[in-house]
C-alpha positions as CSV (number, residue, x, y, z in Angstrom):
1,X,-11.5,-36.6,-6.3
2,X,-13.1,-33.4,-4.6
3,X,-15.5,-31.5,-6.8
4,X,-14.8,-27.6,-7.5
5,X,-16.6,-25.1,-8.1
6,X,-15.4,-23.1,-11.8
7,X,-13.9,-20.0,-10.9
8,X,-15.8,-17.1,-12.8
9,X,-13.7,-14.8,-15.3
10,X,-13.0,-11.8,-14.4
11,X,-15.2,-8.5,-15.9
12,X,-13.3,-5.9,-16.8
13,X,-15.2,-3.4,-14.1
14,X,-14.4,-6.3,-11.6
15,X,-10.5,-6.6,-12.8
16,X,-10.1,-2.4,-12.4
17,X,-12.1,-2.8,-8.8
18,X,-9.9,-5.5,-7.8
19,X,-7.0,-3.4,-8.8
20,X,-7.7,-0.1,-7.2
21,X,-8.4,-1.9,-4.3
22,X,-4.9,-4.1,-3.8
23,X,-3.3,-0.6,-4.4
24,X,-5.1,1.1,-1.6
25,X,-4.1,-1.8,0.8
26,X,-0.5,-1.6,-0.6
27,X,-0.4,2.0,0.0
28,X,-2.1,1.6,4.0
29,X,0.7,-1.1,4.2
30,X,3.7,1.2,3.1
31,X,2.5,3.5,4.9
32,X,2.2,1.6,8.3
33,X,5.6,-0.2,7.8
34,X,7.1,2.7,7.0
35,X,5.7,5.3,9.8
36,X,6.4,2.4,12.4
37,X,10.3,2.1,11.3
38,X,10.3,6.0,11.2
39,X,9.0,6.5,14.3
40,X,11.1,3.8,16.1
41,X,13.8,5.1,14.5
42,X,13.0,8.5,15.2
43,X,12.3,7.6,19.0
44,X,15.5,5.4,19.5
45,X,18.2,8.2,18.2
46,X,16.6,11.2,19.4
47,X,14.9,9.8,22.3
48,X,12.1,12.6,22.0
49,X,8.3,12.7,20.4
50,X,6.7,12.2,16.8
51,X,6.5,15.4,14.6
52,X,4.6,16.4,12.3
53,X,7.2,16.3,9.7
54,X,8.0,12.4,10.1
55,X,4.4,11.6,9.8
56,X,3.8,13.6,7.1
57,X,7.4,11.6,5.5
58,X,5.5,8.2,6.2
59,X,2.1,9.0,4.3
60,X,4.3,10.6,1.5
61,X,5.8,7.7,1.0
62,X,2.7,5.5,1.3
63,X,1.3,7.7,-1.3
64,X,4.2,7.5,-3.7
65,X,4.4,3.8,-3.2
66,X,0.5,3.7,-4.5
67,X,0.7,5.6,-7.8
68,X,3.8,3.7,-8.4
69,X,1.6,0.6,-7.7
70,X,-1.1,2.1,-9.9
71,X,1.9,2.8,-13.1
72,X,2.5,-1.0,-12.9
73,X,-0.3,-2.1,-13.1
74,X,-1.6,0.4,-16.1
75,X,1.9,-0.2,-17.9
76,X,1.2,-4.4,-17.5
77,X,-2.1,-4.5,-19.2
């Protein structure tokens, strides 16, 4: 049988760090998956370029999608 190594408990600065950051990289990930559908589906029905407004839609949403991200985790303590 392999030996391993105890995994350390979590401090409770650690645990918040650790938090914070999986919400940022949720929100970067909304926000990529959902400015890449936008913008293929903005190019593929209107055939013309990004605006301002559809980016501005996609980093919304990325946004919303991290203090949503950052409820859930405060209301699951």
């Amino acid at each position: 049988m392999a030996h391993q190594a105890p995994t350390p408990a979590l401090t409770p600065e650690r645990d918040a760090r650790s938090r914070a950051l999986r919400t940022l990289l949720q929100a970067l990930a909304v926000t990529v998956l959902v400015g890449a559908a936008t913008a293929i589906t903005e190019l593929a029905t209107t055939d013309s370029v990004l605006t301002l407004a559809t980016v501005g839609t996609a980093a919304g949403t990325g946004a919303l999608m991290a203090v949503a991200a950052y409820v859930q985790r405060r209301l699951g303590k």
